[in-house]
MOPAC internal coordinates of N, CA, C and O (Angstrom, degrees):
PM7 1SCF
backbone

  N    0.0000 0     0.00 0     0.00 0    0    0    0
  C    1.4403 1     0.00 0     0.00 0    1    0    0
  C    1.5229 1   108.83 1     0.00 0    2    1    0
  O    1.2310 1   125.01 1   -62.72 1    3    2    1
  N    1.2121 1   107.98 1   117.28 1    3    2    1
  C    1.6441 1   110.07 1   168.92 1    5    3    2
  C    1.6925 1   106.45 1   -80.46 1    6    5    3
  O    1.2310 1   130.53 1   -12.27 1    7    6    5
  N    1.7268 1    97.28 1   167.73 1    7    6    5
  C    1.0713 1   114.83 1  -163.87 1    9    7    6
  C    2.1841 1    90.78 1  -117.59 1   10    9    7
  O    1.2310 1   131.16 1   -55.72 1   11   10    9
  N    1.2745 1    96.07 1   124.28 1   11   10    9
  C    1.6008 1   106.74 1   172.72 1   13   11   10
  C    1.7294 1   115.13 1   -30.47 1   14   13   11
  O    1.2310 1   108.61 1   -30.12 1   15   14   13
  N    1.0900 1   138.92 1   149.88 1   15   14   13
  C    1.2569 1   128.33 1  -169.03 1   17   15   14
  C    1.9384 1    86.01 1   -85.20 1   18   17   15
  O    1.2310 1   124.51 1   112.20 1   19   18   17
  N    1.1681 1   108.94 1   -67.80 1   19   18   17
  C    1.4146 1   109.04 1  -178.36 1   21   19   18
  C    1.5886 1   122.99 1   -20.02 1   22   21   19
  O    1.2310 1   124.03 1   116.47 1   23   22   21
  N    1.5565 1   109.87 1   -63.53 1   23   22   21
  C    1.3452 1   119.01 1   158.14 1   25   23   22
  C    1.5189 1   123.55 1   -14.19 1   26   25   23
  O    1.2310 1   131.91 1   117.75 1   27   26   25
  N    1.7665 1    94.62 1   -62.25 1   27   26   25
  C    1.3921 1   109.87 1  -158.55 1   29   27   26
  C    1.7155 1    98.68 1   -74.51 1   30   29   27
  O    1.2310 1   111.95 1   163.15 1   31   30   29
  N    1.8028 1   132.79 1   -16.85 1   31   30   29
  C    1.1001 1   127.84 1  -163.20 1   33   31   30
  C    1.9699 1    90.99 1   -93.99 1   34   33   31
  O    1.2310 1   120.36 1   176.63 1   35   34   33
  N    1.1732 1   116.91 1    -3.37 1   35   34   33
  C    1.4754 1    98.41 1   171.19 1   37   35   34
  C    1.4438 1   121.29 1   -84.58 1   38   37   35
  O    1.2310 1   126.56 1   -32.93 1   39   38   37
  N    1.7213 1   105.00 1   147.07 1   39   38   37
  C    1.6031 1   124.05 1  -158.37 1   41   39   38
  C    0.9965 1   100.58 1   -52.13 1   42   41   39
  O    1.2310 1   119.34 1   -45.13 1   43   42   41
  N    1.5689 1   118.86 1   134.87 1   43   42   41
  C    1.8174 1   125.65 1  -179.37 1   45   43   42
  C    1.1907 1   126.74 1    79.31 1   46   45   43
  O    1.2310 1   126.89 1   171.01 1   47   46   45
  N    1.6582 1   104.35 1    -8.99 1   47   46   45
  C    1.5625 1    91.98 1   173.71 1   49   47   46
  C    1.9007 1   120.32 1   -60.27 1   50   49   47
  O    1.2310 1   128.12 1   126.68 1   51   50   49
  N    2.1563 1   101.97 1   -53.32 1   51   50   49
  C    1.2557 1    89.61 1   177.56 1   53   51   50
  C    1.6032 1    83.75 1  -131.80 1   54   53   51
  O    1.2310 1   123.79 1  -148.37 1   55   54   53
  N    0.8254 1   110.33 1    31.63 1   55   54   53
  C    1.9008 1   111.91 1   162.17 1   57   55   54
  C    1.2291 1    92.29 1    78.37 1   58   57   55
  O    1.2310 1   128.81 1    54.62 1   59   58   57
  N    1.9193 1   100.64 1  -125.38 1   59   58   57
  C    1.6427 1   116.18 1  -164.11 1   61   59   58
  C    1.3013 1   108.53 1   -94.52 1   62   61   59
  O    1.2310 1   124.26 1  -171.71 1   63   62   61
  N    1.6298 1   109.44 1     8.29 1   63   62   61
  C    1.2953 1   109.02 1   175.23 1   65   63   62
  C    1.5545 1   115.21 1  -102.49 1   66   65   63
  O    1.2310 1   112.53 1  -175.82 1   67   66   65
  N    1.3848 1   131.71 1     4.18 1   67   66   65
  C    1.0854 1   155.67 1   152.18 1   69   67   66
  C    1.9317 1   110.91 1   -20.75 1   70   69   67
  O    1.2310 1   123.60 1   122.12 1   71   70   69
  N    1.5324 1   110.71 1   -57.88 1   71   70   69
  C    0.8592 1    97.97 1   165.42 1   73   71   70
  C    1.7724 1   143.96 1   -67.24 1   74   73   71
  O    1.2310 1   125.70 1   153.65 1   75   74   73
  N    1.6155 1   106.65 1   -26.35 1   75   74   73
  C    1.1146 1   137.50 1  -172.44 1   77   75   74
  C    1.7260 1   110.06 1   -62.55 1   78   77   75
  O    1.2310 1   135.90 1   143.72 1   79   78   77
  N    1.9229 1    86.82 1   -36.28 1   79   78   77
  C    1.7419 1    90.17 1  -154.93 1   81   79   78
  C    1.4650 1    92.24 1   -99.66 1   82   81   79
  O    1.2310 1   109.90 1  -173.39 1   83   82   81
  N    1.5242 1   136.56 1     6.61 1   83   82   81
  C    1.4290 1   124.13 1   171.12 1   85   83   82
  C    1.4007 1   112.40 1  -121.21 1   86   85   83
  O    1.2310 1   126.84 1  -152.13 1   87   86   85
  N    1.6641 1   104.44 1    27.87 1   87   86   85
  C    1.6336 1   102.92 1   171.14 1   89   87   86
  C    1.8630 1    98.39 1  -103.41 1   90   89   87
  O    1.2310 1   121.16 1    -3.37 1   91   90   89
  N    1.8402 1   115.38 1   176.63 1   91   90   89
  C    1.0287 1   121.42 1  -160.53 1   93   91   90
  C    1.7947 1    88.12 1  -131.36 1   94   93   91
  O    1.2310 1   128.49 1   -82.80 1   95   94   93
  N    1.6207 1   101.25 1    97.20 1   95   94   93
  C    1.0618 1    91.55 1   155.65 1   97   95   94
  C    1.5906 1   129.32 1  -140.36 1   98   97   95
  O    1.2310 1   129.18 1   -50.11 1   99   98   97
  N    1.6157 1    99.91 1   129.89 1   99   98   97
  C    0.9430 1   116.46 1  -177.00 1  101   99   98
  C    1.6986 1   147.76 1   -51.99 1  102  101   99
  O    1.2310 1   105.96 1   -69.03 1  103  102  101
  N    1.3101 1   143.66 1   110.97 1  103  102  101
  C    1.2706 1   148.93 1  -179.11 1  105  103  102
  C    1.2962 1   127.70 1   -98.55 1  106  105  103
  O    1.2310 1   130.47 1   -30.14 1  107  106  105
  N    1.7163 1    97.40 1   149.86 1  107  106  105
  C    1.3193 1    77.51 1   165.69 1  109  107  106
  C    1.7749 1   102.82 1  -152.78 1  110  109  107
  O    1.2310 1   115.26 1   -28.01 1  111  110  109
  N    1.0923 1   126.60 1   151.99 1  111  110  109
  C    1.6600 1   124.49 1   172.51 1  113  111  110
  C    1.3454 1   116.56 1   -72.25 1  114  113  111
  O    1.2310 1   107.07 1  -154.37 1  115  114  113
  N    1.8130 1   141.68 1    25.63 1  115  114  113
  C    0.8426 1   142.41 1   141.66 1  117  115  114
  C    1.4221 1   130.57 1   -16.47 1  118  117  115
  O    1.2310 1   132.44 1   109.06 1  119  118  117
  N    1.2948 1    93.58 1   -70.94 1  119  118  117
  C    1.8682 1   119.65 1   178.94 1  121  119  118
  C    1.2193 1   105.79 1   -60.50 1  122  121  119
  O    1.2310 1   108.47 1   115.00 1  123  122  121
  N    1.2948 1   139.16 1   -65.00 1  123  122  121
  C    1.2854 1   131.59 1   133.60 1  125  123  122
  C    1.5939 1   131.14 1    35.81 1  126  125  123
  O    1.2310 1   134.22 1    87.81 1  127  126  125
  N    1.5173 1    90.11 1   -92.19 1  127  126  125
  C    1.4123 1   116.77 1   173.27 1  129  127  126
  C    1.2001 1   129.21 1   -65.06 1  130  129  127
  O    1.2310 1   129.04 1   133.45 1  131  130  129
  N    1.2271 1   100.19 1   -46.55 1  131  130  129
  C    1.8584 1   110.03 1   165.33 1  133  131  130
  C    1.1842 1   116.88 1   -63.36 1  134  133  131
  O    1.2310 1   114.18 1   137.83 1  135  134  133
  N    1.4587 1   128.62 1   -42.17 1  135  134  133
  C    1.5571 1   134.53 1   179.37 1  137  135  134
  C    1.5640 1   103.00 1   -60.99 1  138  137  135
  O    1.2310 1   134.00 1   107.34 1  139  138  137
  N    1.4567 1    90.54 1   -72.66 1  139  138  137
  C    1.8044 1    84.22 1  -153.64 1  141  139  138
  C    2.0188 1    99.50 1   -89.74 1  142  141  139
  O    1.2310 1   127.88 1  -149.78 1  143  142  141
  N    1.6429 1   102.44 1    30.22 1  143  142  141
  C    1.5813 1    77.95 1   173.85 1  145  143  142
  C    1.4928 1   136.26 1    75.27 1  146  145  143
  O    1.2310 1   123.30 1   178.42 1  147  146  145
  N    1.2463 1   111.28 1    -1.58 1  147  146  145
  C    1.9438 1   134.76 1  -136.86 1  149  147  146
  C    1.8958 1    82.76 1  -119.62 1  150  149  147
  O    1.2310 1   127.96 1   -43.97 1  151  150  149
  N    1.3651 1   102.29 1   136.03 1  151  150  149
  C    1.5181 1   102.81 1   172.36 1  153  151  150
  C    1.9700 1    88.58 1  -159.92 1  154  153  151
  O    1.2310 1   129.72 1   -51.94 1  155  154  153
  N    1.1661 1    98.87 1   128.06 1  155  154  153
  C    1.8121 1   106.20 1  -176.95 1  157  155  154
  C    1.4438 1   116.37 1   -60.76 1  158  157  155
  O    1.2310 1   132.70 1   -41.31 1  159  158  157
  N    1.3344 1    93.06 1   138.69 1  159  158  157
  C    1.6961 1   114.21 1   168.46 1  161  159  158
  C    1.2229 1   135.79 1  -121.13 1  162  161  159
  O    1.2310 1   114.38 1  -173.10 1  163  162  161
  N    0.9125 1   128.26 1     6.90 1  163  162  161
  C    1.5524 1   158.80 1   152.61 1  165  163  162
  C    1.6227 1   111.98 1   -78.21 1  166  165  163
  O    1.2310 1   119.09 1   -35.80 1  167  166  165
  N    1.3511 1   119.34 1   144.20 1  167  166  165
  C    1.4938 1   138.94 1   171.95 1  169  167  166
  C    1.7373 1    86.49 1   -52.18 1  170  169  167
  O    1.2310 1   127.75 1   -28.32 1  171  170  169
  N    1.5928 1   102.69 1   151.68 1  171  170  169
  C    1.3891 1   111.68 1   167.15 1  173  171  170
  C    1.5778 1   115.62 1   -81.99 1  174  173  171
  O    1.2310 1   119.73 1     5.42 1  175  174  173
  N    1.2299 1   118.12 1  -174.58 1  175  174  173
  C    1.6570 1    96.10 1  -163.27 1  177  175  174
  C    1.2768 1    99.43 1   -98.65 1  178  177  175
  O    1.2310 1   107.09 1   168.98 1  179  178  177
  N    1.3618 1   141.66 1   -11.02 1  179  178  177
  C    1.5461 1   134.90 1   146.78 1  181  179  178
  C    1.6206 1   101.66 1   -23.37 1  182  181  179
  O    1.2310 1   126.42 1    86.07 1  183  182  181
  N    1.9023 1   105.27 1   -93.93 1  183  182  181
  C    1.0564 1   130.39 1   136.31 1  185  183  182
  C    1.9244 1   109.87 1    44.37 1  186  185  183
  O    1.2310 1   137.37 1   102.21 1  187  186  185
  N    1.1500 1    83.96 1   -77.79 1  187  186  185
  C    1.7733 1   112.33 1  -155.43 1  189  187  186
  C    2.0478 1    96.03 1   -84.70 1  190  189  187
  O    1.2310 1   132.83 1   131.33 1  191  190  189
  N    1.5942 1    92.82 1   -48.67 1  191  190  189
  C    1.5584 1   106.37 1  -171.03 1  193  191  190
  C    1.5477 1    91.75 1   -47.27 1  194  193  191
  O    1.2310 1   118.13 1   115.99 1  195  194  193
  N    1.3419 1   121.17 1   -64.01 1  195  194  193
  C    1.7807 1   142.59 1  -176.00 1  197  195  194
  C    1.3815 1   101.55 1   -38.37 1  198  197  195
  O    1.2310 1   107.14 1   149.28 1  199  198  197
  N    1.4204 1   141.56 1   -30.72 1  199  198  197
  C    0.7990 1   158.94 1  -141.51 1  201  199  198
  C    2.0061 1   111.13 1   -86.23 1  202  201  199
  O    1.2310 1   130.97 1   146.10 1  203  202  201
  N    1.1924 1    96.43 1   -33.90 1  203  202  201
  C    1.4634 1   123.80 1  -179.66 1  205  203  202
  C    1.4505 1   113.11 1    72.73 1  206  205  203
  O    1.2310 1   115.69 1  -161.80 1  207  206  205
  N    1.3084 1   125.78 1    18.20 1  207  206  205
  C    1.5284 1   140.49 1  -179.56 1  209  207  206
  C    1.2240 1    96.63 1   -52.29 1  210  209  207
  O    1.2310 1   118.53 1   110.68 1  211  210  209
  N    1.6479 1   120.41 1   -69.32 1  211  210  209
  C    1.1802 1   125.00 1  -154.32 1  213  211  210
  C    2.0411 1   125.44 1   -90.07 1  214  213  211
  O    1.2310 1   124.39 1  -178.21 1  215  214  213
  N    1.3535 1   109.19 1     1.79 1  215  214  213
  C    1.0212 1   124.55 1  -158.95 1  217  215  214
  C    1.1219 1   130.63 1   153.78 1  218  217  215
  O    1.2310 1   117.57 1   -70.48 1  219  218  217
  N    1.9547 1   122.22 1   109.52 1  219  218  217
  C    1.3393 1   120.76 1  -177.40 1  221  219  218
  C    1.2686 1   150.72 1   -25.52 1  222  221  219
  O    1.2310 1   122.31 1   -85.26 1  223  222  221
  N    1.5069 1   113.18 1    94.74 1  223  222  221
  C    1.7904 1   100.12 1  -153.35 1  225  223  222
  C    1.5942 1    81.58 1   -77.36 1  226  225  223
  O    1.2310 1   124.45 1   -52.71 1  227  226  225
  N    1.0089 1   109.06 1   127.29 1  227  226  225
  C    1.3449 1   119.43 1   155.37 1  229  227  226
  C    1.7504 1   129.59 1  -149.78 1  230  229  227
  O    1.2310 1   120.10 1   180.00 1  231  230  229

């Protein structure tokens, strides 16, 4: 469950970090990959979650 952006801009919720925590910024593991060569081999953690390792999907 997300929290309303508005919500999140009232005083004290996360202070001066208020602005920080209701912007959208985007990533990506590109740089990553190109640097160190590194490309995944493992299930993604959806993937893995689906997996039922960690807890009864039921």
């Amino acid at each position: 469950m997300s929290i309303p952006a508005d919500e999140l801009m009232v005083p004290g919720y996360f202070g001066f970090l208020a602005n920080i925590v209701t912007q959208n910024y985007p990533a990506s593991n590109l740089i990553t990959r190109r640097t160190l060569g590194w490309e995944p081999a493992q299930p993604s953690l959806l993937a893995d979650l689906d997996n039922g390792h960690y807890f009864s999907a039921s």
